[in-house]
BALOTOR-974591 format. One record per residue (C-alpha): residue in one letter; x, y, z; residue number from 0. Coordinates in nm, 3 decimals, decimal comma. Example, Ala and Ser with C-alpha at 12.3 -4.5 7.8 and 13.67 -1.06 7.14 Angstrom:
BALOTOR-974591
R  aa       xx       yy       zz    i
R   A    1,230   -0,450    0,780    0
R   S    1,367   -0,106    0,714    1
end
This chain:
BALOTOR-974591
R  aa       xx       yy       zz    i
R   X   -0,329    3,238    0,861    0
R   X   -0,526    2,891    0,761    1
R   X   -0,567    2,835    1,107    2
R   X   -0,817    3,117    1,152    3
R   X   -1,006    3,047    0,816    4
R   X   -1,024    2,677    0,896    5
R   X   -1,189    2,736    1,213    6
R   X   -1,455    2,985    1,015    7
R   X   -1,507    2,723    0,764    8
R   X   -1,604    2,452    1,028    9
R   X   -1,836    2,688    1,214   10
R   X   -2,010    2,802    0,860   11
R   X   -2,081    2,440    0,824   12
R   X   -2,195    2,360    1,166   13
R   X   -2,424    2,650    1,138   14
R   X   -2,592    2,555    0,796   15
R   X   -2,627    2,198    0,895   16
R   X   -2,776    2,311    1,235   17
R   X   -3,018    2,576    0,997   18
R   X   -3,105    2,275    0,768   19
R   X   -3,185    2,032    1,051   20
R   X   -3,450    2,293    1,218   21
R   X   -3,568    2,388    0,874   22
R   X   -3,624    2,045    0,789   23
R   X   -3,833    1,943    1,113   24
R   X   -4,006    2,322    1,102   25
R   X   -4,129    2,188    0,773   26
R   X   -4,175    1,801    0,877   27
R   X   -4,450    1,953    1,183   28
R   X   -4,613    2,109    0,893   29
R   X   -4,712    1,827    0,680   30
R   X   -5,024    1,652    0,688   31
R   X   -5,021    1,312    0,863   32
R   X   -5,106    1,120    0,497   33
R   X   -4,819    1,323    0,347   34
R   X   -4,569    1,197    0,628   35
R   X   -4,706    0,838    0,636   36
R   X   -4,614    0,910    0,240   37
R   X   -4,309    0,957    0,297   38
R   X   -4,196    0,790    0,570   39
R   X   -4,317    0,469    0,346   40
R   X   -4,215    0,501    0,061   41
R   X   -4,060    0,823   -0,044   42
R   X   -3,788    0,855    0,183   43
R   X   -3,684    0,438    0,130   44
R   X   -3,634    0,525   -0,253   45
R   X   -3,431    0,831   -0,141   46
R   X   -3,228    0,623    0,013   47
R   X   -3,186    0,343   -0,204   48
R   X   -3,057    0,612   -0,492   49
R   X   -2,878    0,800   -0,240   50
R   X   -2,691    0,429   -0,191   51
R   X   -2,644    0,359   -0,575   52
R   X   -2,477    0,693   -0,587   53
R   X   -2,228    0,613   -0,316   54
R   X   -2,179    0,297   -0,544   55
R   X   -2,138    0,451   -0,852   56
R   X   -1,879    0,714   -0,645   57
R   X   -1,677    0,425   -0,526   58
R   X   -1,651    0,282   -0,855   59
R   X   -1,618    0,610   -1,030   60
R   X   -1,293    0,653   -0,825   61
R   X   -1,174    0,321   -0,813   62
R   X   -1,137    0,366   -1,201   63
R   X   -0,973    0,713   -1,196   64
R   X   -0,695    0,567   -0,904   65
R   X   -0,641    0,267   -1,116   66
R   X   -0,626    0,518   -1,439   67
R   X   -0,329    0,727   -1,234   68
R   X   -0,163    0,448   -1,087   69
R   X   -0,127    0,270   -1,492   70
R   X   -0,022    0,627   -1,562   71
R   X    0,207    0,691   -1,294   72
R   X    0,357    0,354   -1,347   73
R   X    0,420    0,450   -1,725   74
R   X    0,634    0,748   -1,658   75
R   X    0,832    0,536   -1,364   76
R   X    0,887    0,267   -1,643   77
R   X    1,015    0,549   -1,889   78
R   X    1,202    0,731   -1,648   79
R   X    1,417    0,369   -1,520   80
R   X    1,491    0,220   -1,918   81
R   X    1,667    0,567   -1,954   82
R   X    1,819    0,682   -1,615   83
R   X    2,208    0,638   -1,617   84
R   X    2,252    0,785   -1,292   85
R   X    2,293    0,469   -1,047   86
R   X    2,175    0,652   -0,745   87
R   X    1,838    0,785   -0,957   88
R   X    1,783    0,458   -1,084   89
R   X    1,782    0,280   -0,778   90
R   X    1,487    0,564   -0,676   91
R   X    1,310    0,525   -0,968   92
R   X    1,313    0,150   -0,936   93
R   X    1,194    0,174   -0,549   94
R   X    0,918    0,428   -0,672   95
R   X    0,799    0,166   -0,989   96
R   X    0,733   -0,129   -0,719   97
R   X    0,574    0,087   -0,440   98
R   X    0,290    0,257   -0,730   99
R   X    0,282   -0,111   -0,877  100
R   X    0,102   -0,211   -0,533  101
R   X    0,437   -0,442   -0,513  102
R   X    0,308   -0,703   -0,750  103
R   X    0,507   -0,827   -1,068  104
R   X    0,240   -0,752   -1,297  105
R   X    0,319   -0,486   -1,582  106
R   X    0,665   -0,489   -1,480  107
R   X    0,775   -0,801   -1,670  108
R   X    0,926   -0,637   -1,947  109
R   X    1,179   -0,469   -1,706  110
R   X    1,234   -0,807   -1,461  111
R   X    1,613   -0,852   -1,542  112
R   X    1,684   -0,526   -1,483  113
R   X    1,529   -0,466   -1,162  114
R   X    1,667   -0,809   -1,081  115
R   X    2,002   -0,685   -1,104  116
R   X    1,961   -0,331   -0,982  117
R   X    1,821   -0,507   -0,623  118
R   X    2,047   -0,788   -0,603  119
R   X    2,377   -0,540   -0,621  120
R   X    2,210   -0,320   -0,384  121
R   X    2,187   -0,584   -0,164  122
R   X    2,525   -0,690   -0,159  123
R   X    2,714   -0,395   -0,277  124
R   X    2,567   -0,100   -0,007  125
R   X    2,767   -0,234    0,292  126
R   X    2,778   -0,027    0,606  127
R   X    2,528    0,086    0,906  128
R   X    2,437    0,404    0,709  129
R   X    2,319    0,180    0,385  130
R   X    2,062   -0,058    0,627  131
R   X    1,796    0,063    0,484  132
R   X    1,917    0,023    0,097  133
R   X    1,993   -0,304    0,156  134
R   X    1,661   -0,354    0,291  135
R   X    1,457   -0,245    0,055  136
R   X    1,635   -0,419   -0,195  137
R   X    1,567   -0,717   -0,008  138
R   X    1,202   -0,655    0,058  139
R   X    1,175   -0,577   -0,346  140
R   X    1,327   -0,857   -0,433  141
R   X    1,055   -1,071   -0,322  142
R   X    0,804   -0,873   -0,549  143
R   X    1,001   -1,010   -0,843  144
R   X    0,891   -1,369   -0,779  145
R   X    1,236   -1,529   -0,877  146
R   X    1,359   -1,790   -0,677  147
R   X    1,740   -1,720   -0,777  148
R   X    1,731   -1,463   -0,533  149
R   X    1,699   -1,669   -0,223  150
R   X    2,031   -1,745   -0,160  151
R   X    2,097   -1,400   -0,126  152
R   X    1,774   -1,298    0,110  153
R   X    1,922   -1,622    0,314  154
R   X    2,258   -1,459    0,337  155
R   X    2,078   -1,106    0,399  156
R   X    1,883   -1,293    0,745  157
R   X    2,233   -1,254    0,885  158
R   X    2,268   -0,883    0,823  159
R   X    2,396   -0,697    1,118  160
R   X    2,085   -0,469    1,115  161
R   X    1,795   -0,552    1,224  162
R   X    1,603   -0,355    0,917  163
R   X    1,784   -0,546    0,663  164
R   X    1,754   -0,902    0,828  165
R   X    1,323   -0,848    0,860  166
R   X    1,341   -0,726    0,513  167
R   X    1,460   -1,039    0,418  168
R   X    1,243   -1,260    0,587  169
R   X    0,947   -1,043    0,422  170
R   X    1,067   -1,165    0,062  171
R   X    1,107   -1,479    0,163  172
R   X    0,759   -1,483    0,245  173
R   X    0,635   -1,336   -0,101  174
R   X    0,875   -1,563   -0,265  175
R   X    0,682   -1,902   -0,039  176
R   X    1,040   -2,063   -0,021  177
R   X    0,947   -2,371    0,122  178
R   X    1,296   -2,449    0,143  179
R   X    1,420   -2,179    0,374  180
R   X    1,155   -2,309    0,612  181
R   X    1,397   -2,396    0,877  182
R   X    1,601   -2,095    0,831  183
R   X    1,309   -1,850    0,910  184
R   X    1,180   -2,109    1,215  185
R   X    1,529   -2,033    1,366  186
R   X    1,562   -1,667    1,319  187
R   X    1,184   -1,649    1,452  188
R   X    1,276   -1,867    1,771  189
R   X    1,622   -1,697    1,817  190
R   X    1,663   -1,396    1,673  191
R   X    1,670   -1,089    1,955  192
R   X    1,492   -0,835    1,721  193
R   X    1,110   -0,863    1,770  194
R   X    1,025   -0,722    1,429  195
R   X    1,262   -1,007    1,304  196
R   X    1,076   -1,268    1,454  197
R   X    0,753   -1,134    1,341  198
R   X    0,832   -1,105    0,992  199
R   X    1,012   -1,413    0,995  200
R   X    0,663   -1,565    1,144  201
R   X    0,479   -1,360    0,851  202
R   X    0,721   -1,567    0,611  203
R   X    0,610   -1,929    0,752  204
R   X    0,243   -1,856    0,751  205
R   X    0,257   -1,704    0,385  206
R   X    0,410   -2,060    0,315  207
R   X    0,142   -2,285    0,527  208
R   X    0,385   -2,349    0,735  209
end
């Protein structure tokens, strides 16, 4: 049923902007030359110099109102982890609260431990093929906390069986700039079969200036 209405809708519109483009140069033929040399110099210039200020203002307008949601959004998510038992649900929540954070740290200090230890478990703790991509977000998360105590583990994690898991690591290595795991990553980017691997492992060196 849209399919039909759709298809009306975008022949409606193709019809009135065909009907305002012949209006508008049945009405153009009709001016007097002084009124088009009128408008061609200085009318239509300030019609488009407001018509850019209120793209501007538009952009800015909904710049503001995203930002406003996202602060929101990331107000509930902060509620919702501090009282979430449920491990599973946590672990969601926690995903969901670094993703609408733009994965940066900021406005998530107050909650750092805790997310800390909620990706660090993860990390170790969901073992198996079907938990690869647990593990690896956990990993990739990590980094966004900016705490170098976590290294050690996203070293360990560059020797995950799965592929996922292993360029996870190397990510938050990366937004951790651990100088010192610079050899590590030059290895796993020279010798590790998985080419997603060796890219992010690549990311991780040029994040560092390596």
């Amino acid at each position: 049923m849209t399919h039909p209405i759709s298809g009306q809708a975008n022949v409606s519109a193709i019809a009135i902007l065909l009907g305002t483009v012949i209006t508008a140069v049945w009405i153009w033929k009709r001016l007097s030359l002084d009124t088009q040399d009128y408008l061609i110099d200085q009318a239509i210039p300030i019609a488009l110099l407001a018509a850019v200020c209120l793209v501007m203002v538009w952009f800015i307008v909904r710049g503001v109102r995203r930002r406003q949601q996202r602060l929101r959004r990331r107000g509930m998510l902060l509620a919702r982890f501090a009282r979430e038992t449920d491990p599973h649900k946590r672990l969601e929540t926690a995903f969901a609260l670094i993703e609408v954070n733009n994965y940066r740290l900021e406005g998530l200090e107050s909650e750092l431990p805790a997310l800390k230890e909620l990706f660090a478990t993860t990390l170790q703790r969901a073992v198996g093929d079907k938990q690869h991509r647990l593990r690896g977000m956990a990993a990739s998360h990590l980094g966004v906390l900016q705490d170098l105590s976590v290294v050690p583990l996203l070293v360990k994690a560059l020797e995950d069986d799965h592929a996922y898991v292993r360029s996870c690591a190397a990510l938050a290595l990366g937004r951790l700039r651990a100088i010192e795991t610079k050899a590590r990553l030059v290895a796993v980017m020279e010798e590790d079969w998985d080419q997603t691997v060796r890219s992010r492992a690549k990311e991780a060196l040029e994040r560092m200036g390596a």
